[in-house]
Each structure stands twice: as C-alpha cells, then as structure tokens.
N, C-alpha and C positions, 0 to 999 in steps of 0.2 A: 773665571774672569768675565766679568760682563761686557756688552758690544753691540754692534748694529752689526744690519746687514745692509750694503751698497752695492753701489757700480758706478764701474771707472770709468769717466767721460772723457778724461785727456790728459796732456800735459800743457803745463804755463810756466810762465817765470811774472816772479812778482819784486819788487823793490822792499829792503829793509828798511828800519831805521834811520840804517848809518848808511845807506844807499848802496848796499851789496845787492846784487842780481840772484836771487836763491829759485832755482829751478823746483816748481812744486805741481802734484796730479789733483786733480780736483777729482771728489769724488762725490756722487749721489749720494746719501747718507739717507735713508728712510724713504717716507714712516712705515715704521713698522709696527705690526701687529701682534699682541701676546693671545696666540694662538692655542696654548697650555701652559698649564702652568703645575710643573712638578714636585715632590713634597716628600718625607722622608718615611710616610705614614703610607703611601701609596707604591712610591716607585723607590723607593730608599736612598733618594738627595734630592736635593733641593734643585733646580735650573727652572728658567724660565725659555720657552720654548717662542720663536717670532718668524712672522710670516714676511713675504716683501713683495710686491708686484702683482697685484691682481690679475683672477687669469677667468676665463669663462668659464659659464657650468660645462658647456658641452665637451670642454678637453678636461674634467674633473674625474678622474673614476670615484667611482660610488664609496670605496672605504674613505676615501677620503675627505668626499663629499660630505660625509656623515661628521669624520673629525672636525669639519669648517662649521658645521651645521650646531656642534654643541657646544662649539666654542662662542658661533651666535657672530661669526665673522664672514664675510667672502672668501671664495677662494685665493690664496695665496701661489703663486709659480716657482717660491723658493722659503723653504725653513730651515733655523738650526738653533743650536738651544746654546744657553750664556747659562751660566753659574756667578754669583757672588754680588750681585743686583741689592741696593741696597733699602731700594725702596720696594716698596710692597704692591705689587700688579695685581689686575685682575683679570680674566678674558676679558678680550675687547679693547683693552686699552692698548691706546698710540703713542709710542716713543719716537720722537723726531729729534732731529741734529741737535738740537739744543740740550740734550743730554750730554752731548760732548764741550761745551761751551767754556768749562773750567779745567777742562783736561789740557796738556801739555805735550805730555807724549801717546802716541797709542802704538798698537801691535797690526798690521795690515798681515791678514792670509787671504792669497786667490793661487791660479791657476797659472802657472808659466805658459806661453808659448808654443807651440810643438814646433820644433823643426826636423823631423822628421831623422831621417839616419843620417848620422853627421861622422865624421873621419875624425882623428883625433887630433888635428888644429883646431878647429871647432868646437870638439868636445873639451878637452882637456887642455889647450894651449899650449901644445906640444909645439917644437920652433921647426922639426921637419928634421929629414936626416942631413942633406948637406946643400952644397952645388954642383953643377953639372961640368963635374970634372972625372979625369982618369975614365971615361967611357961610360961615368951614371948618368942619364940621361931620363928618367923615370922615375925615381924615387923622391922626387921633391919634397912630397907630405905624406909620406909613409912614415910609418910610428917607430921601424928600425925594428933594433935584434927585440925579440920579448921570449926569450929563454935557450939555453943549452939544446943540444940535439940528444945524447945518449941520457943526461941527467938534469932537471928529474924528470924528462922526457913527456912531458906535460906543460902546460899554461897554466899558471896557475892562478886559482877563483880569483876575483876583483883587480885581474889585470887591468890597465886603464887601457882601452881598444875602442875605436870604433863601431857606432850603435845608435841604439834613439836617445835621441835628446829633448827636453823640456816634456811640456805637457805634466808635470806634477805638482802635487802643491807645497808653495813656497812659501815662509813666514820670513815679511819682512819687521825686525823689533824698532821699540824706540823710532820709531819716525817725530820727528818734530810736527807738532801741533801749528802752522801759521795764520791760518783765520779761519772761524767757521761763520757761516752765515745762515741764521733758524731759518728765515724763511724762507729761501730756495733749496732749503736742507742740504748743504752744499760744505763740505768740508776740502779743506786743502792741505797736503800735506809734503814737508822738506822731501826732493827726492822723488824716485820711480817706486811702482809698486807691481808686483807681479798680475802677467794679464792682460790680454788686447782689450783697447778701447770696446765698453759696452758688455765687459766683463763681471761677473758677480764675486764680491767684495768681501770678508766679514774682517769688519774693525772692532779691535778689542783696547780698551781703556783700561 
C-alpha cells in the first residue's frame, strides 16, 4: 500500500459544511525522499523505500552514510518502504502532501503511548470487585476470583491481568480524509491517531 511518512503536531476541531464541529489531528506530511528504490530483479518485489527529516553527518554511521551517499540524497532520521506506488520514482525524488490530495480515506500507523504498568481498570475496563461493604475495605479495583484453587490449579495464558500498557503499534483504518494543504504539507485528519505530539507518523492511502 503506498504512504508517507509524517508527524503529529496536534489536535483541532474544524467546522463542516453543514456546521458540525468534527474533532481532527493535523499532521506533518513530508517531504519525503525516495531513498531506494526496490525491484523484483534485485530484491524480489517491488517497494519503494523514503526518507523523512534530515539529520547531520556526524550522527550518520558510515553504513549508512554510504546508503544516503548512493542514493545522491542527505541523510534522512527516519525510513520505511510503501509498496503499490503508481507512479514511477527515482532516487532523489520528493513526494509532498499533495500526493494525498484526491485521497479520501487513509490508514494512520504510529506508536501508542506507554503508560507504563496499569491494573486492570485501566488496562482492560474491568468495573472493580464491589463496595465497601460486609468488612471489604480493600479490594476496590482488584480484578477478583481469576481461577479455581485445586483445579486447574493454574492461571491460565492470556488471562486479562494487570501489566504494561501501550507503547505498541497501533493502526488506525479508514480515517476520514478533511483537508490537505500542499504547501505546509500539512494533512488533517477525522479523529485521534495513535501517539504523543511530535510523534512519527506513516500514513498509508
């Protein structure tokens, strides 16, 4: 599926048409760099591979230095490769927001959040064992019974428990396309997308 790579600046709310208030993230969208470009004769499929963010030589290690160097591009701080590109790239060439211009819906994957070990209201929206009656005083948001004692005398694998939470990555589909704008490369979209502000982005059309 072909895509860019961005970053998420924030959230907004913008006015429809018909004057509904639709809550949408804006995000960075480019430009990006075709960095490699891959072939069925060499690496056996087709993708096109793009950089985002320029970064200095001296945080560049040298293997990579060498991949920037024959590509005939700068150093890039973030890559990932799209498949199903319709038009034909080259090294070197720059793909900005306005590739997304006739698009409607797209697919956002980033990174959740980490909240670190969370109890299972949190994780799971478990409602807690009860109130603080008959002498419970303590178990407010404890997860309750989670199995027998003689049988099967075990817990068993993907019990819902208490644990870490977020930090993985999330695909959000079908997000509503609301405006793009080419020249601040600046795309908006229906909805939250996984990811703290300032987050790296890859939207897929």
């Amino acid at each position: 599926m072909p895509g860019l790579l961005g970053k998420k600046i924030g959230m907004t709310s913008v006015f429809s048409a018909e004057g509904r208030n639709l809550p949408c993230t804006v995000i960075e969208v480019g430009p990006c760099v075709v960095t490699q470009i891959k072939t069925e004769e060499t690496d056996g499929y087709k993708a096109v591979q793009l950089g985002f963010k320029e970064k200095k030589d001296k945080h560049t290690p040298k293997p990579e230095a060498g991949h920037f160097k024959k590509a005939g591009v700068t150093p890039q701080r973030y890559l990932a490769e799209f498949k199903g590109f319709n038009t034909e790239y080259k090294l070197g060439d720059v793909i900005t927001a306005e590739y997304l211009s006739n698009t409607s819906f797209v697919d956002v994957i980033g990174t959740s959040k980490g909240k670190g070990f969370q109890g299972v209201m949190k994780r799971h929206n478990f409602s807690g064992v009860g109130e603080m009656t008959h002498g419970q005083s303590d178990r407010q948001r404890k997860p309750g019974s989670v199995g027998a004692c003689s049988y099967p005398a075990k817990i068993f694998k993907g019990t819902r428990m208490g644990g870490q939470m977020g930090n993985v990555r999330v695909t959000m589909q079908n997000l509503q396309v609301i405006k793009v704008l080419p020249e601040q490369n600046l795309l908006m979209v229906k909805g939250s997308v996984p990811g703290a502000k300032g987050s790296v982005l890859l939207i897929e059309a």
